[in-house]
C-alpha positions as CSV (number, residue, x, y, z in Angstrom):
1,X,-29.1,-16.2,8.0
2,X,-26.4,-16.2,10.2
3,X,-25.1,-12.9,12.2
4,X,-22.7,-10.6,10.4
5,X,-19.1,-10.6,12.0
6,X,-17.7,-7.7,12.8
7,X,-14.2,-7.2,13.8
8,X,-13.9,-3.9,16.4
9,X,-10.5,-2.9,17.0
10,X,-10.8,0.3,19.7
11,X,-8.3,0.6,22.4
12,X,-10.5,3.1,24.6
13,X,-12.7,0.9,27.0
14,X,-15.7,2.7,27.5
15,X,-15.8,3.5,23.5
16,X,-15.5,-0.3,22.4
17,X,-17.8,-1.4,25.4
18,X,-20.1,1.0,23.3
19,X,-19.7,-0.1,20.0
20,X,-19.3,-3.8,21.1
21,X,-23.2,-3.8,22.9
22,X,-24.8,-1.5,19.9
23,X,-23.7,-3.7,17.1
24,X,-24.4,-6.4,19.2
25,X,-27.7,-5.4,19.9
26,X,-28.2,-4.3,16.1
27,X,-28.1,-8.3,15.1
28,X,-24.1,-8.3,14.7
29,X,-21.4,-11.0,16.2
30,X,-19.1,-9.1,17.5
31,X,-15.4,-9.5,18.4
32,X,-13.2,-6.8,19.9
33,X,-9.3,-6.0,20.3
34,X,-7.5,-3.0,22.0
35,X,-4.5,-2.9,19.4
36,X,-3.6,-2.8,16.4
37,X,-1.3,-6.1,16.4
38,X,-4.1,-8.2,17.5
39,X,-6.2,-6.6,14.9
40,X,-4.0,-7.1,11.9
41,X,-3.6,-10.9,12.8
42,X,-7.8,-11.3,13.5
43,X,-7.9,-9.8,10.2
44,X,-5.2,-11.6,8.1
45,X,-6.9,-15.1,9.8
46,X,-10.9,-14.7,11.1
47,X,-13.4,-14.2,8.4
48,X,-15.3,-10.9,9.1
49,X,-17.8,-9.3,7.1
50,X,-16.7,-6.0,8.1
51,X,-14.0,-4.6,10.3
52,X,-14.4,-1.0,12.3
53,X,-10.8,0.2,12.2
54,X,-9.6,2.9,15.5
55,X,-6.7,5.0,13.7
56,X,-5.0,5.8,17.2
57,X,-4.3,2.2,18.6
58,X,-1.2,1.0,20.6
59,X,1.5,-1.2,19.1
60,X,0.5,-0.5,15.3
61,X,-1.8,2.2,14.2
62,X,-4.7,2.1,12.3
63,X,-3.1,3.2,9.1
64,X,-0.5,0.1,9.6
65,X,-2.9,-2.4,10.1
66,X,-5.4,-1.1,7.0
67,X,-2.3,-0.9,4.7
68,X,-1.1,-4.5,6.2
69,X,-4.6,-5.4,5.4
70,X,-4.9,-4.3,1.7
71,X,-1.1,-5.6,0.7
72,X,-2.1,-9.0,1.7
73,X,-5.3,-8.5,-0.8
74,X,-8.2,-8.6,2.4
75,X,-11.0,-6.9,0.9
76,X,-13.2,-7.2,4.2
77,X,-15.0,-3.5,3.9
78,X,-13.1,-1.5,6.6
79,X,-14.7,1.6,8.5
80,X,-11.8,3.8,10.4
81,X,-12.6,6.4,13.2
82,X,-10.3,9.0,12.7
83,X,-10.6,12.4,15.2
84,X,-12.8,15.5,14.4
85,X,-11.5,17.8,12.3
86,X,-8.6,15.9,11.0
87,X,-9.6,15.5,6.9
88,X,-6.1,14.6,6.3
89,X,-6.6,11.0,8.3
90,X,-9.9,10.8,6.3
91,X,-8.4,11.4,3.0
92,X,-4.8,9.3,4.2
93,X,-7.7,6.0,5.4
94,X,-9.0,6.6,1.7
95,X,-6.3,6.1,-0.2
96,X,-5.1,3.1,1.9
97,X,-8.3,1.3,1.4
98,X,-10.4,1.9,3.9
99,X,-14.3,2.0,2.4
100,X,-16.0,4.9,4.8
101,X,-15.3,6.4,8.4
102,X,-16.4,8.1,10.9
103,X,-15.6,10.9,12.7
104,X,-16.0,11.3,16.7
105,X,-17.5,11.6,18.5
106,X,-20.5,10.3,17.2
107,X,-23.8,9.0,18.0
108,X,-24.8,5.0,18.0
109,X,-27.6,5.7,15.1
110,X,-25.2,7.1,12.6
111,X,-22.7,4.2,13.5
112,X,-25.4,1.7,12.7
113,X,-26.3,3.4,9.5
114,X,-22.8,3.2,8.2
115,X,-22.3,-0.2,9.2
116,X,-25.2,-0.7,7.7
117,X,-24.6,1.1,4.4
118,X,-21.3,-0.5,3.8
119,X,-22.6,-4.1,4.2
120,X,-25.7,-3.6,2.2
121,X,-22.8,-2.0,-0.6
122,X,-21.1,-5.1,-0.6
123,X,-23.5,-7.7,-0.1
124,X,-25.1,-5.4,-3.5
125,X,-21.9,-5.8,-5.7
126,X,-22.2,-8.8,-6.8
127,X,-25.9,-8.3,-8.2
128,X,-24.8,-5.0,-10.1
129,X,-21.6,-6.5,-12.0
130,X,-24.2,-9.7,-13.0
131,X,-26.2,-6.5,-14.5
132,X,-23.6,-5.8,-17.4
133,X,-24.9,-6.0,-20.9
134,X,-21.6,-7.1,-21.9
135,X,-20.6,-11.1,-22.0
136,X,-19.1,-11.8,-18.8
137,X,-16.7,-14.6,-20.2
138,X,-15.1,-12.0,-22.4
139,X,-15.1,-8.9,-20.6
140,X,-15.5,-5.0,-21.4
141,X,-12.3,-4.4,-24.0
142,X,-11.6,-0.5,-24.9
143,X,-8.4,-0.5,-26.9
144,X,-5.2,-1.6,-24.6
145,X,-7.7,-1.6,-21.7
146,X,-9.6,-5.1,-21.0
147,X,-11.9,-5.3,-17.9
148,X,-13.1,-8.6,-16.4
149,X,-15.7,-8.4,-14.3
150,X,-16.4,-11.3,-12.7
151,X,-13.3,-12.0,-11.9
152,X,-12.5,-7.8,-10.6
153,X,-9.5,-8.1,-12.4
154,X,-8.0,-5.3,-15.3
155,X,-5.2,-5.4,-18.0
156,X,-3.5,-3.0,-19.6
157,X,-1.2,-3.3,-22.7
158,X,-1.3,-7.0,-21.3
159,X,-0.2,-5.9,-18.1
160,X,-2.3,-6.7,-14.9
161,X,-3.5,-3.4,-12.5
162,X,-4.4,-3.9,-9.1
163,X,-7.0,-2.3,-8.4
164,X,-9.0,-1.7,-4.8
165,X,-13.0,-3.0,-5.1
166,X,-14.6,0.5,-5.4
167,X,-11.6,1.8,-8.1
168,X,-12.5,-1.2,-9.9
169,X,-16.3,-0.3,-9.6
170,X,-15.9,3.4,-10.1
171,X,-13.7,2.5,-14.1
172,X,-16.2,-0.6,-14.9
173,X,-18.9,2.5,-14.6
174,X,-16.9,5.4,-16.1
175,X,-16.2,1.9,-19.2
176,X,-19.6,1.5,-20.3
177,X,-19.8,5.3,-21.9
178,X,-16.0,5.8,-22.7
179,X,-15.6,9.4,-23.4
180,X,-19.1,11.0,-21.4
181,X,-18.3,13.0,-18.8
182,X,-20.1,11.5,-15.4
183,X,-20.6,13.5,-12.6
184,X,-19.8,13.4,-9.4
185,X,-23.0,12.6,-7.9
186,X,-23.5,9.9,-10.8
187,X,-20.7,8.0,-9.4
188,X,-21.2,7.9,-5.5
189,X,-24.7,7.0,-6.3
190,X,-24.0,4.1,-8.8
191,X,-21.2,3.1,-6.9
192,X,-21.2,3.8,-3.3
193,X,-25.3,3.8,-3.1
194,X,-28.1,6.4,-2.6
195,X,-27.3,6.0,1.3
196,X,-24.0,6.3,1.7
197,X,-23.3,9.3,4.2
198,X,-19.7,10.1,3.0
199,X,-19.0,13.3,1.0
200,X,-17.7,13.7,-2.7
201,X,-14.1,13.7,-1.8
202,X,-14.2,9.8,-1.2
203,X,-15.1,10.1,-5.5
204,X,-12.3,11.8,-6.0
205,X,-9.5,10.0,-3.8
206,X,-10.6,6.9,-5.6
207,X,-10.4,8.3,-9.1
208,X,-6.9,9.9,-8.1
209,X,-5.9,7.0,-7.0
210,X,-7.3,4.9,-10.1
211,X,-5.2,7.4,-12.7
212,X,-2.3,7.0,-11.7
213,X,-2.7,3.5,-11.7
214,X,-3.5,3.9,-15.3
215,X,-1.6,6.6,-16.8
216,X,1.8,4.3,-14.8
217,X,4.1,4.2,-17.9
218,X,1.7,4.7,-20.9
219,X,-1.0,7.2,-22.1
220,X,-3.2,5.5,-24.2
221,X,-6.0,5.1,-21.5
222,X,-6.8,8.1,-19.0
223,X,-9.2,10.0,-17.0
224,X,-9.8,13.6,-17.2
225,X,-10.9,15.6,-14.5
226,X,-13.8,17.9,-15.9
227,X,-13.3,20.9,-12.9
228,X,-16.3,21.5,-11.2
229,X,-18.6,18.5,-13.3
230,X,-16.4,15.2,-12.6
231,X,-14.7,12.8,-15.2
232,X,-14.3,10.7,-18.4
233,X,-12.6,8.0,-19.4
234,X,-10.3,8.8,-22.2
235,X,-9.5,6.3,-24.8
236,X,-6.4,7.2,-27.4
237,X,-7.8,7.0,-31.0
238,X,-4.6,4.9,-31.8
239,X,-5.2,2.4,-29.2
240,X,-8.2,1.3,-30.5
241,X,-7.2,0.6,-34.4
């Protein structure tokens, strides 16, 4: 098997030197840039199987390059650092796209395990959508709302959503028991993994993030939040006569 590339994009020397000779080390090919420019265009072009994203980089910050990143439909799993005590750059990286992050400082065996996590997460989704009871040529189909899994691709009222990998994951999950309320805890577990480090509030960015995407011009399909507990997929009655 060959090495896992994985772009670093890290403007402060003796940080990058770090994470440059500990992923190396790990197993991982490794290729660093010190702004956000370079790292938007290694992106867009080089095939990476994950990129660690630096939010305060010269030229282009980090939240540039992810957004850049997820406009032009790169779903390479990106980790952003993002400064200690500063939730809002956690929660902003989130909703961008970004798949996990890390706060500094921190220390080389939780970088490794993160790293770790998210490729194991990806390299994982394809085996749990080939898992589905229901035929994959047709799809899952609640009323208005038809979900294709292997192709990750959603439409409702005949419309197409675009949807970010894990929102698509977390509403193919919430799909197969319309109307149940799943918890919190069900979710990051089924859809993040038993060993991701990140806390509940990635759940909920993603699901706020996925409603509005669904509840855009129409009501027949919806998520409530269940306060304190965590959410269902709602279904109209008249949508699915």
């Amino acid at each position: 098997m060959s090495e896992p590339k994985v772009l670093v994009v890290e403007d402060e020397p003796t940080l990058a030197r770090l994470l440059s000779y500990n992923l190396t080390q790990e197993g991982y090919k490794t290729t660093l840039v010190d702004n956000g420019r370079d790292g938007l265009q290694m992106g867009l072009n080089e095939p990476f199987e994950l990129i660690v994203l630096d939010i305060m980089l010269p030229g282009m910050n980090g939240f540039e390059v992810l957004q850049k990143l997820r406009q032009a439909k790169v779903t390479t799993p990106i980790i952003i650092l993002t400064a200690r005590n500063a939730e809002e750059e956690v929660v902003q990286g989130l909703k961008y796209g970004a798949d996990d992050y890390i706060t500094k400082p921190f220390g080389v065996a939780e970088l490794l395990a993160r790293v770790g996590a998210v490729l194991r997460r990806t390299s994982a989704d394809g085996m749990t959508l080939e898992a589905i009871d229901e035929p994959i040529n047709t799809g899952i189909k609640l009323g208005e709302l038809h979900i294709f899994p292997d192709k990750y691709e959603v439409t409702l009222m005949g419309e197409g959503i675009s949807l970010r990998p894990k929102e698509f994951e977390v509403l193919l999950h919430m799909a197969k028991r319309p109307g149940t309320v799943i918890t919190r805890d069900e979710l990051m577990n089924q859809v993040w993994g038993f060993d991701y480090i990140g806390g509940q509030r990635t759940v909920d960015v993603h699901v706020s993030s996925l409603r509005k995407k669904l509840e855009l011009n129409q009501q027949s399909v919806h998520i409530d939040a269940i306060r304190g507990v965590g959410y269902k997929l709602v279904v109209s009655k008249t949508s699915l006569q």
